[in-house]
DOVO-490106 format. One record per residue: residue in three letters; x, y, z of N, C-alpha, C, O in turn. Coordinates in nm, 4 decimals. Layout:
BEGIN
ALA, X, Y, Z, X, Y, Z, X, Y, Z, X, Y, Z
...
END
This chain:
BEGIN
UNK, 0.0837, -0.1179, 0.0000, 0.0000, 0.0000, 0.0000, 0.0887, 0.1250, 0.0000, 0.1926, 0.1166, 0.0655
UNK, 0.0602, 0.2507, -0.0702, 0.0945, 0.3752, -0.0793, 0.0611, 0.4292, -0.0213, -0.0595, 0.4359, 0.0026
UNK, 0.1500, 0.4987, 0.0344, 0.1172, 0.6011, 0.1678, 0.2072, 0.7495, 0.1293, 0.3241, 0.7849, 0.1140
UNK, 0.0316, 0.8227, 0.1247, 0.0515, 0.9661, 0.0130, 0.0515, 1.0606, 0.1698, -0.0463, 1.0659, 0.2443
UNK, 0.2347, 1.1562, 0.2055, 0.2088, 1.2138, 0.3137, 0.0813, 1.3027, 0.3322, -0.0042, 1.2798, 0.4177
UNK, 0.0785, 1.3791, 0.2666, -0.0704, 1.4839, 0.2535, -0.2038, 1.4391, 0.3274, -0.2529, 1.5233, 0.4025
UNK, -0.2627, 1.3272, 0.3164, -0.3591, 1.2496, 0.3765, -0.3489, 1.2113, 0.4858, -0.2378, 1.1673, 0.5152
UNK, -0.4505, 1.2101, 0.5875, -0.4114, 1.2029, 0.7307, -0.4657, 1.0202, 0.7147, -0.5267, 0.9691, 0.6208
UNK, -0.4102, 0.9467, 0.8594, -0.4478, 0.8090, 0.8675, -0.5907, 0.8071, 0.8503, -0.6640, 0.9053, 0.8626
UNK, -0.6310, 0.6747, 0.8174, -0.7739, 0.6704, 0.9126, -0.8128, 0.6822, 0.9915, -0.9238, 0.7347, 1.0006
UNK, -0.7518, 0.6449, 1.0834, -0.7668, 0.6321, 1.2527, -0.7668, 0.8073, 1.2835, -0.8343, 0.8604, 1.3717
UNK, -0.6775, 0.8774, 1.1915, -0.7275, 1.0481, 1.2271, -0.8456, 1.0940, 1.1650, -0.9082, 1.1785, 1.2289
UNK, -0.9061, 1.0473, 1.0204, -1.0258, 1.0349, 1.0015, -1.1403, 1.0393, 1.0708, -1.2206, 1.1274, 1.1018
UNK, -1.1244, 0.8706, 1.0958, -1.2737, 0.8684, 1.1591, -1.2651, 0.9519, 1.2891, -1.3642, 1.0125, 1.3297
UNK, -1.1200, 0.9557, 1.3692, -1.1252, 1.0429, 1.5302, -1.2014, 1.1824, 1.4400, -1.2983, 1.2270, 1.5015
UNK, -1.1789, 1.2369, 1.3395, -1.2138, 1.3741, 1.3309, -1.3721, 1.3744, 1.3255, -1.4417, 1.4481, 1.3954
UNK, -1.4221, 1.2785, 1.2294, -1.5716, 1.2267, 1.2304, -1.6713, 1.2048, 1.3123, -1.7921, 1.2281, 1.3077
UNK, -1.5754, 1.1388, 1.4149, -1.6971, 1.1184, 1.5189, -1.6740, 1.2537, 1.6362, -1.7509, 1.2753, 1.7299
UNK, -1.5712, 1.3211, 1.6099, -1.6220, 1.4605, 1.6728, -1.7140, 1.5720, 1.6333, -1.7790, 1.6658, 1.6795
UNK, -1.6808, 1.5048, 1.5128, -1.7766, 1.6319, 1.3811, -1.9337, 1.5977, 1.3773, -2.0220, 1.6704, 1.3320
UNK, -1.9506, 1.4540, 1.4428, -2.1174, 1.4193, 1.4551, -2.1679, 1.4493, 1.5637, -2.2883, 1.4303, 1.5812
UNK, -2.0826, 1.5071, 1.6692, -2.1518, 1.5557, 1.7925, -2.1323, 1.6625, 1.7515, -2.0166, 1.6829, 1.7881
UNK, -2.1843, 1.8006, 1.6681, -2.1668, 1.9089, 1.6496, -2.2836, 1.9373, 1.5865, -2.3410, 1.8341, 1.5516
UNK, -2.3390, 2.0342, 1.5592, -2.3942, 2.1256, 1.4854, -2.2766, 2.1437, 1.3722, -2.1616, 2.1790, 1.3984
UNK, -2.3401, 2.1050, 1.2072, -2.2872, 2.1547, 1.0657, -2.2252, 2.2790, 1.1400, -2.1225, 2.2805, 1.2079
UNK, -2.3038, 2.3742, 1.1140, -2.2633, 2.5401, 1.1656, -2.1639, 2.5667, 1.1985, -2.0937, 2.6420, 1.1309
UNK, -2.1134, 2.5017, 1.3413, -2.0459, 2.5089, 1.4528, -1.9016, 2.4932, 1.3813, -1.8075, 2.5704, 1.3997
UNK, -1.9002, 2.3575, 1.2799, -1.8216, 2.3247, 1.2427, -1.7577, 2.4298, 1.1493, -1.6424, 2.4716, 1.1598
UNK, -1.8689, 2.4748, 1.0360, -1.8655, 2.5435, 0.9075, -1.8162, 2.7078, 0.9859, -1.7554, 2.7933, 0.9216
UNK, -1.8499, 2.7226, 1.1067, -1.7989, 2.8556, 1.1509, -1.6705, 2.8567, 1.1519, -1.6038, 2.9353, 1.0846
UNK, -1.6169, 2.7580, 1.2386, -1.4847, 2.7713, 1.2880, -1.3944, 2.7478, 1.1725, -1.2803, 2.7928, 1.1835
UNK, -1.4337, 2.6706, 1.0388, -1.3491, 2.6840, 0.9940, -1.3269, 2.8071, 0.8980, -1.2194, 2.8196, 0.8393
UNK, -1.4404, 2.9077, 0.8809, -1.3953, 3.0321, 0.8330, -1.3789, 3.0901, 0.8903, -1.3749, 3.2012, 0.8374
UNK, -1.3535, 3.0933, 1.0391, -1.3169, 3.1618, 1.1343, -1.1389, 3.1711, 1.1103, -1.0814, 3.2795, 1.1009
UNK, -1.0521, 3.0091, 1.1013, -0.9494, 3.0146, 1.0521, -0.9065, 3.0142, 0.9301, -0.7865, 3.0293, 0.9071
UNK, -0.9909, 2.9980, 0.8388, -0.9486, 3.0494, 0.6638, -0.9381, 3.1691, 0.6903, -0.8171, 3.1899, 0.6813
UNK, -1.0068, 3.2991, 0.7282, -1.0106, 3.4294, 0.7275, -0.8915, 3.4327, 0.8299, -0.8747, 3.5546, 0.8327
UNK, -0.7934, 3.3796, 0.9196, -0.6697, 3.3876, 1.0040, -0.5482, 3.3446, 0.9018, -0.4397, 3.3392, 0.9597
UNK, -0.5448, 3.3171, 0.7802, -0.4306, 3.2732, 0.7233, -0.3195, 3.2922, 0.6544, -0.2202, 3.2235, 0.6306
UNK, -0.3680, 3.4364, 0.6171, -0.2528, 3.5061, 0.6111, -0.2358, 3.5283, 0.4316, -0.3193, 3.5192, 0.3416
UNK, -0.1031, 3.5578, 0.4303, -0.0882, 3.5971, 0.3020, 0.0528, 3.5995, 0.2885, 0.1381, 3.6163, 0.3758
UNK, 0.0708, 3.5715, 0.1121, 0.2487, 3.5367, 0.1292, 0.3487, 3.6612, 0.1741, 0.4694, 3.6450, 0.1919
UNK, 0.2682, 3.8096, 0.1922, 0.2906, 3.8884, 0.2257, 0.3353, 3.9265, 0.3548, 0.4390, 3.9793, 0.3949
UNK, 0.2407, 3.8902, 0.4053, 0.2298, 3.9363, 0.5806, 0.1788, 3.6862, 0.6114, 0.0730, 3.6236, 0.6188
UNK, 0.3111, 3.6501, 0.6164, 0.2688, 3.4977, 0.6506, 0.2160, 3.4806, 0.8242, 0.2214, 3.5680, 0.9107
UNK, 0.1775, 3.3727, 0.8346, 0.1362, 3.3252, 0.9551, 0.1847, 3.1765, 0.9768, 0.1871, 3.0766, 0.9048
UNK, 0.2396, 3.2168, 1.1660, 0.2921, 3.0962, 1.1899, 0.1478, 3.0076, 1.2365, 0.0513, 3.0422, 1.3047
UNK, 0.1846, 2.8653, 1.1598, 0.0516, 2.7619, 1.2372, 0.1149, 2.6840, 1.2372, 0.0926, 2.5834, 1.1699
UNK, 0.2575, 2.7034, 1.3400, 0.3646, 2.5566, 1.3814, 0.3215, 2.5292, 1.5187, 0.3544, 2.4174, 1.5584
UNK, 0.2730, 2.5838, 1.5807, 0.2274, 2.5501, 1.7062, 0.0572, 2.5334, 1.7712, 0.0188, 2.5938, 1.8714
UNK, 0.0001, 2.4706, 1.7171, -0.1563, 2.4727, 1.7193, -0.1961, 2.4954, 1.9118, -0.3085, 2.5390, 1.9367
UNK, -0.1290, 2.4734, 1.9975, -0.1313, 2.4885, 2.1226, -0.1694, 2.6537, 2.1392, -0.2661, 2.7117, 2.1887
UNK, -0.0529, 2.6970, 2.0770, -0.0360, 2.8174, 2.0699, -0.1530, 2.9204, 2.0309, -0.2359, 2.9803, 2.0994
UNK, -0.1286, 2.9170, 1.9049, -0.2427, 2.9633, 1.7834, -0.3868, 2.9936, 1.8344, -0.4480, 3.0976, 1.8590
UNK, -0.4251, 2.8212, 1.8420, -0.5403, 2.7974, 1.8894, -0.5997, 2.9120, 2.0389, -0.7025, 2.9794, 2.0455
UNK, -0.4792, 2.8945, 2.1494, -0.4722, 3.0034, 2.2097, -0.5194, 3.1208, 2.2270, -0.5991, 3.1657, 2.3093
UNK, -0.4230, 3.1988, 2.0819, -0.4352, 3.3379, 2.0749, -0.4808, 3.3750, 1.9741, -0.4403, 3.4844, 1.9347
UNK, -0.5801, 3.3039, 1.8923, -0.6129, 3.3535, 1.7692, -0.7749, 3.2756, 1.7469, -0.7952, 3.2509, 1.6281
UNK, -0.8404, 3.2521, 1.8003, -0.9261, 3.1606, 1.8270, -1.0687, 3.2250, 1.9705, -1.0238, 3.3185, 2.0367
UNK, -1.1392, 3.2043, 1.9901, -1.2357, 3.2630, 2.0698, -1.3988, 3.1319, 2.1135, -1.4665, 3.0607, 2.0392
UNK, -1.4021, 3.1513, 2.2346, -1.5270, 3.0577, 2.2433, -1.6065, 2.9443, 2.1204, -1.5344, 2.8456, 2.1055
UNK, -1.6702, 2.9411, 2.0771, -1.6995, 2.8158, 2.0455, -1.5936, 2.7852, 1.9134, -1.5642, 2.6691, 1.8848
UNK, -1.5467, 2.8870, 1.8463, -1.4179, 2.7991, 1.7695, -1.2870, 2.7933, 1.8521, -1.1982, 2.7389, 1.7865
UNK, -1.2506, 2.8288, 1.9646, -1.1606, 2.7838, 1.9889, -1.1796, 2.6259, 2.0887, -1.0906, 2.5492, 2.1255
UNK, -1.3546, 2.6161, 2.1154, -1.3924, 2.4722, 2.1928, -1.3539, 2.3527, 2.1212, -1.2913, 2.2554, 2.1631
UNK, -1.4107, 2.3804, 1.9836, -1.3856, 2.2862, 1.8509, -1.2705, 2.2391, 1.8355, -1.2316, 2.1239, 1.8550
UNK, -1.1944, 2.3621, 1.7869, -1.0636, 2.3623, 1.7534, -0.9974, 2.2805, 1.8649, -0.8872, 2.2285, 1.8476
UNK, -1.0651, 2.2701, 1.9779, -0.9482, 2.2024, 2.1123, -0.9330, 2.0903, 2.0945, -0.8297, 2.0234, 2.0974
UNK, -1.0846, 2.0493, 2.0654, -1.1680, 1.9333, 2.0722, -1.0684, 1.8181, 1.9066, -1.0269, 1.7028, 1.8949
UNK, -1.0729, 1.9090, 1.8409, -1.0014, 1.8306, 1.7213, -0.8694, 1.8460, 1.7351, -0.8174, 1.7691, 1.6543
UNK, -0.7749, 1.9135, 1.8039, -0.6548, 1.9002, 1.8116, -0.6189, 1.7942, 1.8968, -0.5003, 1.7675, 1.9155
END
């Protein structure tokens, strides 16, 4: 079997799945334009080497609950 780095395991799959079914769509669909609109530009870049971090200080109540929840 081929193993393409880009693709996360299964086992990170389905973990992301069955967090994503205790959610509200919304909840989900918020947070993640909550961090598309955090990403920066090749101009002015952004570090996202530390998700501890980030998540932290760039993040707010129910997307930063999510975001915990899937990290």
């Amino acid at each position: 079997m081929i193993k393409i780095p880009l693709y996360p395991y299964y086992s990170m799959t389905i973990a992301l799945l069955k967090i994503m079914a205790s959610m509200p769509v919304t909840d989900f669909k918020n947070m993640w334009n909550t961090i598309w609109g955090l990403r920066g530009t090749p101009q002015k870049t952004v570090d996202w080497t530390n998700p501890d971090e980030w998540i932290e200080k760039r993040l707010s109540g129910k997307d930063k609950e999510i975001t915990y929840k899937i990290w």
